[in-house]
C-alpha positions in Angstrom: 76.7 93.1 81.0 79.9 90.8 81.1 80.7 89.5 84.3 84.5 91.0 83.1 82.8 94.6 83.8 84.8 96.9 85.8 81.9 98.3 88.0 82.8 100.4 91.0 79.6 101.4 93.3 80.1 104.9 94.9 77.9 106.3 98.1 76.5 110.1 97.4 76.1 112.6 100.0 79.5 112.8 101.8 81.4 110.9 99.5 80.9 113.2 96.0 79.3 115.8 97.3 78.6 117.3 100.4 76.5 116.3 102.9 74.2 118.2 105.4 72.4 117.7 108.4 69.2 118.7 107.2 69.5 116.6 104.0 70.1 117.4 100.2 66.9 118.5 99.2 67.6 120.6 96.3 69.9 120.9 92.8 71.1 124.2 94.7 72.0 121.8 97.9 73.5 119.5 96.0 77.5 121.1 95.7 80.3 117.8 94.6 83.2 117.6 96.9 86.2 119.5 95.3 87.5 117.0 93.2 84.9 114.5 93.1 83.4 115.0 89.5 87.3 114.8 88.2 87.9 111.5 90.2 84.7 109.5 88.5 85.8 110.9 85.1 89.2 109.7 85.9 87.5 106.2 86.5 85.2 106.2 83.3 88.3 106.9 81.4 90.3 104.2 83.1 87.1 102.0 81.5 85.3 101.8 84.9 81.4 102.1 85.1 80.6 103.9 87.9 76.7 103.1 90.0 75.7 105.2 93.1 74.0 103.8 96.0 72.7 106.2 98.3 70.1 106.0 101.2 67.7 108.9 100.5 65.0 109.0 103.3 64.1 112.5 102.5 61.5 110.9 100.0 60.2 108.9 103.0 60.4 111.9 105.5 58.6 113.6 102.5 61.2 116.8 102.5 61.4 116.6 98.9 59.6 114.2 95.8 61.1 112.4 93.3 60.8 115.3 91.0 63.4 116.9 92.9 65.9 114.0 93.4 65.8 113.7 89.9 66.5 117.0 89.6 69.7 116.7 91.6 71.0 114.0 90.0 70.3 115.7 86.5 72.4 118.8 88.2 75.2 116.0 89.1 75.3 114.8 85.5 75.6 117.9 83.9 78.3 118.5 86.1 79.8 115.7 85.5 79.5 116.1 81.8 81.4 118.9 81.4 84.6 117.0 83.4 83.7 114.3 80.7 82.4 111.7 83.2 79.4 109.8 83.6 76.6 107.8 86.6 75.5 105.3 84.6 72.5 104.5 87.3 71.3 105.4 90.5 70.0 103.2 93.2 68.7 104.6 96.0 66.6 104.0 99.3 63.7 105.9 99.6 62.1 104.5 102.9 62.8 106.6 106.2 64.8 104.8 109.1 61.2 103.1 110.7 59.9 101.4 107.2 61.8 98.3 108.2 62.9 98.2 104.4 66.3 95.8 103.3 67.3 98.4 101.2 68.3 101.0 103.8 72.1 100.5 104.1 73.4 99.5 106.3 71.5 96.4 105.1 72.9 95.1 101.5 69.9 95.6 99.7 71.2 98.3 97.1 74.1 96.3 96.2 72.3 92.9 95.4 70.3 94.9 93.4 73.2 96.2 91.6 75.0 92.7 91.6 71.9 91.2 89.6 71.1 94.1 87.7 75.0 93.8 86.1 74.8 90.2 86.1 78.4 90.6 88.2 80.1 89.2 90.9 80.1 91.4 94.0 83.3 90.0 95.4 84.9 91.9 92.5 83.2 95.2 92.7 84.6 97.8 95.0 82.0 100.0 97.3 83.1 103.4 98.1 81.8 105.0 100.9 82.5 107.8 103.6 81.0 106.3 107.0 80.4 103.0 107.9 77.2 101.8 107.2 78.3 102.3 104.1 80.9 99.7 104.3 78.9 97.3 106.4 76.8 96.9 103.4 79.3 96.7 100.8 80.9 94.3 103.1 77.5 92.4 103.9 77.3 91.8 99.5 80.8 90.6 99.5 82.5 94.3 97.9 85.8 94.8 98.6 85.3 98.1 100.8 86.9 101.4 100.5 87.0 104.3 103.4 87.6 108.3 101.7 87.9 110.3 104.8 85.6 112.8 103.6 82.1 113.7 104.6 81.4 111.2 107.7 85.0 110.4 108.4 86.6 113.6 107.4 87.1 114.2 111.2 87.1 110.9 112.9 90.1 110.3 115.3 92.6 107.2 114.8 90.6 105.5 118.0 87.7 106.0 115.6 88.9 105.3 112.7 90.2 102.0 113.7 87.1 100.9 115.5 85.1 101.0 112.0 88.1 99.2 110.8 88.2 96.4 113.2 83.6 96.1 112.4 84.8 96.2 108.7 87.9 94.1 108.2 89.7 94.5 105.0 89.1 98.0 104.6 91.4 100.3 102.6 91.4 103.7 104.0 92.3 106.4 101.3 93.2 110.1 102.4 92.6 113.6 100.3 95.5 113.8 98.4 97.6 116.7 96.9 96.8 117.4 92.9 98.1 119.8 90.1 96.4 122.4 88.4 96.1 120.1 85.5 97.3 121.2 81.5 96.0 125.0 81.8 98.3 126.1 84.6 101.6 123.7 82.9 100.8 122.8 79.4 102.2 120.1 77.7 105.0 119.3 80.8 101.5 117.7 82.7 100.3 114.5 81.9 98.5 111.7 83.9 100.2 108.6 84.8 99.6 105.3 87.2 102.3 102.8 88.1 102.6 99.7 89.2 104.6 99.3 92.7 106.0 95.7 94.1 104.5 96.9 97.5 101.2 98.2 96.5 97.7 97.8 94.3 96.6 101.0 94.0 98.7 103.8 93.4 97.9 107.0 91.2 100.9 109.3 90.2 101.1 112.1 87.9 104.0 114.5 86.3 104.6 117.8 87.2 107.1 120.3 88.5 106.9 120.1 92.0 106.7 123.4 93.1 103.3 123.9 91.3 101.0 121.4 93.1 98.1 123.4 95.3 94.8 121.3 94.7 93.3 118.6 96.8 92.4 115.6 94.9 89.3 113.8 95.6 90.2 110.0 97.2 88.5 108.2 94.6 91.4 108.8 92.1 93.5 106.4 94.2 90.7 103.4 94.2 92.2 102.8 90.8 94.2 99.3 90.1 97.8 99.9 89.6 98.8 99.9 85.7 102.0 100.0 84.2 103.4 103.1 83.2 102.9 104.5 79.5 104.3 107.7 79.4 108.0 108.3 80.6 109.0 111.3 82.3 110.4 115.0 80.5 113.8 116.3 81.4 113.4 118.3 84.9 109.9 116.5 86.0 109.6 115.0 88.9 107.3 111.7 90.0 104.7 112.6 93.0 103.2 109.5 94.6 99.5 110.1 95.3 98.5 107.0 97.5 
């Protein structure tokens, strides 16, 4: 792979889909975060590759076998097919909390195995995650680290969200956002845009009438680097900003 690549490396449960006390131990268990699936296809077709890397001690607790989590991520890609997105791998952790293991995040392991297996440099290779370990191990590889306050953080308090930012410096926390009912509720007046602003690097707009927004947007849509615009505005549509 070119070290050029535009790789992004995404957490699982709790960051595209939703995550449970008692684990993800089934295709049935595994349900995507509304919006998640249409947030990695925006990425693919914004020519990023998208790798998870996911700590899945239920192999090592032995609640389910590698049958099964290939099972769910089978289920996740035929999801994601049908959005027109793709996982191009999956590395995971299968050792329970006591194996001592360096792949366990929040130890880097995952991520250096991702860094060699792209031939990339990690400082240029964003890690999306939901809690913090996540972003101690991004951070640990050298990823520039991204916080989407859903699963782990969904409900954290500012006190708490600022103590995870002051253990992870650099941060960049993005929110659930407001979307439109894409092309079959408005036809041809709905079409995606992103645009560059002087005072930010990432923010995802798109066209619509205003009135006819009502569907959250998965975080990961806003990750994207800023382009320029190519597409201008019709007569009577109005700009949202989504970051």
């Amino acid at each position: 792979m070119s070290a050029s690549m535009k790789l992004i490396i995404l957490d699982r449960d709790g960051t595209i889909n939703e995550d449970r006390d008692d684990f993800v131990k089934s295709p049935e268990e595994w349900v995507p975060l509304p919006g998640a699936l249409e947030a990695i296809a925006k990425l693919n077709h914004a020519g990023w590759h998208t790798v998870l890397a996911t700590n899945q001690s239920g192999l090592g607790r032995g609640l389910f076998d590698m049958a099964m989590l290939n099972a769910m991520h089978a289920r996740m890609n035929q999801m994601l097919a049908r959005q027109g997105g793709r996982i191009d791998a999956v590395f995971f952790c299968p050792h329970a909390p006591e194996d001592q293991c360096d792949c366990r995040k929040p130890l880097p392991g995952l991520m250096l195995q991702i860094g060699e297996r792209y031939g990339v440099n990690l400082k240029d290779v964003p890690l999306v995650g939901d809690s913090l370990r996540d972003l101690q191990a991004g951070s640990a590889a050298g990823c520039p680290t991204h916080l989407v306050r859903t699963g782990k953080s969904a409900g954290l308090g500012e006190r708490e969200l600022a103590e995870i930012l002051r253990q992870v410096p650099g941060t960049r926390v993005h929110a659930a956002q407001i979307w439109a009912r894409a092309r079959q509720a408005l036809g041809p007046l709905v079409f995606d845009v992103v645009v560059t602003a002087p005072d930010r690097d990432d923010v995802g707009l798109m066209v619509f009438p205003p009135a006819r927004f009502h569907r959250t947007v998965h975080p990961l849509i806003v990750a994207l680097p800023a382009r320029t615009v190519t597409t201008a505005p019709k007569p009577g549509v109005h700009w949202l900003v989504m970051a």
